[in-house]
N, C-alpha and C positions, 0 to 999 in steps of 0.2 A: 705710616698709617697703622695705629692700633685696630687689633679684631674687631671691635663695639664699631668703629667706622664703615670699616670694609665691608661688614655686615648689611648696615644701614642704607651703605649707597649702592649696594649690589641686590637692594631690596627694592630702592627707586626704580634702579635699570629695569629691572625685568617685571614689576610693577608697571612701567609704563609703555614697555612695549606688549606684555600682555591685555591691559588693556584696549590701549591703541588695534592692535589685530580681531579684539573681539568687537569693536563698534565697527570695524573696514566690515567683519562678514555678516554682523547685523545689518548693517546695511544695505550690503547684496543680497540678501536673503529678503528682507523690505523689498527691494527693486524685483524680487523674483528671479535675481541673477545671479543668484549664491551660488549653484552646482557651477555652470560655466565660467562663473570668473576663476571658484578655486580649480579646476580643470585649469586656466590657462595660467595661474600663480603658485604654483606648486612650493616653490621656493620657500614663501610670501608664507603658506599654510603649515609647510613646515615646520617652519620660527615661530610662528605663534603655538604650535603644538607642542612643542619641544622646550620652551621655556620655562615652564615652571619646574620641568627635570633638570635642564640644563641650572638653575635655577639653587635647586637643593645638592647637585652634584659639585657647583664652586664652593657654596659657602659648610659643604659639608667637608672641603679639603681645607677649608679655612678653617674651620675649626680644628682637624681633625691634625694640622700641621705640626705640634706640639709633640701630641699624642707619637706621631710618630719617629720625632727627635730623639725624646724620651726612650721608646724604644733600643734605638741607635746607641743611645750610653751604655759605658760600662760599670759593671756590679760596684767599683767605687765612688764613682760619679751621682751612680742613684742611692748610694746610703750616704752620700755626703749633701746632695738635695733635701732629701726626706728629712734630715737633721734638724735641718734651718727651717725646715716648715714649724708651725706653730704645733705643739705637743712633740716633737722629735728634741731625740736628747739633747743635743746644744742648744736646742731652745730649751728645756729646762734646767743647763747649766746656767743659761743669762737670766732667767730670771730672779727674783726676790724669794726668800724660803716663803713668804707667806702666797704668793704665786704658786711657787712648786705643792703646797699645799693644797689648794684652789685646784690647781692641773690634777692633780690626784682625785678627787672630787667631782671632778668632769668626769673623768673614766671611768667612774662609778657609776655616775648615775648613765652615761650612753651602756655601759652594761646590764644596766635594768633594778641596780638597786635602789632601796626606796630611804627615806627620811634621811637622804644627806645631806650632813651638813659639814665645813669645817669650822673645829672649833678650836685651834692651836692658839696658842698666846700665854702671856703667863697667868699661872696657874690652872694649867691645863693636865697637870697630871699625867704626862707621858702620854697623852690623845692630841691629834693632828686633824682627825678627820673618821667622825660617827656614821655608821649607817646602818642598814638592815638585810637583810635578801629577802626572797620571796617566802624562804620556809619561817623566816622569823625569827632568823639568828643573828644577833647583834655582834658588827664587825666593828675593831676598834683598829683606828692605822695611826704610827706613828711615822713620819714623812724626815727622812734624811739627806739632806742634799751638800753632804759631804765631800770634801775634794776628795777624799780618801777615802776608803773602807772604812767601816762602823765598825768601832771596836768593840767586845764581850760584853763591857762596860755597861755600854747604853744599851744593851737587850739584856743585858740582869735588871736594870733599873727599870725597862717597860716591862717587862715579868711580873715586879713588883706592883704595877698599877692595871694594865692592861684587866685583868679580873677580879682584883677587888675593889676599884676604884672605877669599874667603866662595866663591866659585868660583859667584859667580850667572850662570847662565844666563838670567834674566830678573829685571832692575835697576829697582826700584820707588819711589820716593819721593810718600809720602803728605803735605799739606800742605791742613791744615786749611781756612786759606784763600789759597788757592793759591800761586802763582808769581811772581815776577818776569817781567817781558820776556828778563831778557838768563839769567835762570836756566832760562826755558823753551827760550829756543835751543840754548843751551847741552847742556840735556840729549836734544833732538833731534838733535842732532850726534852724540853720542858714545852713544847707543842708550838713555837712562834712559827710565821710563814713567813720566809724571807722573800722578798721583790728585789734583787739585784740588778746591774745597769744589764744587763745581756736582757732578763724579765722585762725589765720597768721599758726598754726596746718595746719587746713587742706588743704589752700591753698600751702602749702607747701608741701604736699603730693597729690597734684594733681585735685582738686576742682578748679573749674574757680572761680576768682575772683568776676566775676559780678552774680554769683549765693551766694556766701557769701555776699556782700553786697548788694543785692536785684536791678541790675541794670539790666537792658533789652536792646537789642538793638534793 
């Protein structure tokens, strides 16, 4: 029996004996015989008082039975779940680069930036994915979902677009699993923010952006 069920008929049960108890003492109460009866049905007034606790107490362990599985696992087990959820990095290894694109895009805008868009495809000129922040500096990402680390290469060549062809104010290259040595210097040099798979982690599970790559507004 799925939760959505257990729920529902554990909603009937105590549904119907809650009701059922409140017409038994409406109706002694009508008779004028409400104090004596529940004096002699102690039991009887109990379960009906006790039910809507008893009530929120099952179906709050039904719910809550997960919750404390989950606990129970160990630190591989929950970064090996967390994965497979949607936005976790083997979910953005299966998907399509223009997906992984798109998932980038998400995380933008849940982090509060505005006029996103993706806009990758050909002739896109080194831009994957446009936006803005709130101070009103324009962010230009190029999105890598490379089996391997980005070589120097392709962050000499978004160097070359990223500001004179998209006017970024803040130069971003995402790579799935990271960097090179000489592609990382490289873009230290010349002001690019790299997103590597340890970053693109956590910004995918919910760290702002601009606190992974050291930006301020």
């Amino acid at each position: 029996m799925d939760e959505e069920t257990f729920e529902r008929g554990m909603k009937w049960v105590f549904g119907i004996v809650l009701v059922l108890g409140a017409a038994t003492v409406s109706w002694q109460w009508l008779r004028g015989q409400a104090w004596p009866w529940m004096t002699e049905h102690p039991w009887w007034v109990a379960a009906v008082a006790g039910t809507p606790v008893a009530g929120l107490v099952v179906l709050g362990l039904g719910r809550g039975y997960d919750d404390f599985a989950y606990v129970e696992e160990s630190d591989a087990a929950e970064e090996a779940r967390a994965g497979r959820t949607r936005g976790g990095l083997a979910w953005l290894e299966s998907v399509s680069p223009t997906d992984f694109e798109h998932a980038c895009a998400d995380f933008l805008r849940r982090d509060g930036f505005r006029a996103v868009r993706r806009v990758g495809g050909p002739g896109d000129k080194g831009a994957d994915v446009l936006a803005e922040d709130r101070s009103g500096r324009v962010l230009v990402i190029q999105c890598k979902q490379f089996a391997k680390p980005v070589s120097a290469g392709h962050v000499h060549a978004f160097n070359g677009t990223a500001g004179p062809e998209h006017g970024a104010d803040v130069a971003i290259m995402v790579g799935l699993n990271g960097f090179t040595a000489p592609a990382a210097e490289f873009a230290a040099n010349h002001g690019i923010h790299l997103v590597g798979r340890a970053e693109l982690g956590k910004w995918a599970h919910g760290t702002h952006l601009y606190d992974l790559i050291d930006v301020y507004l």
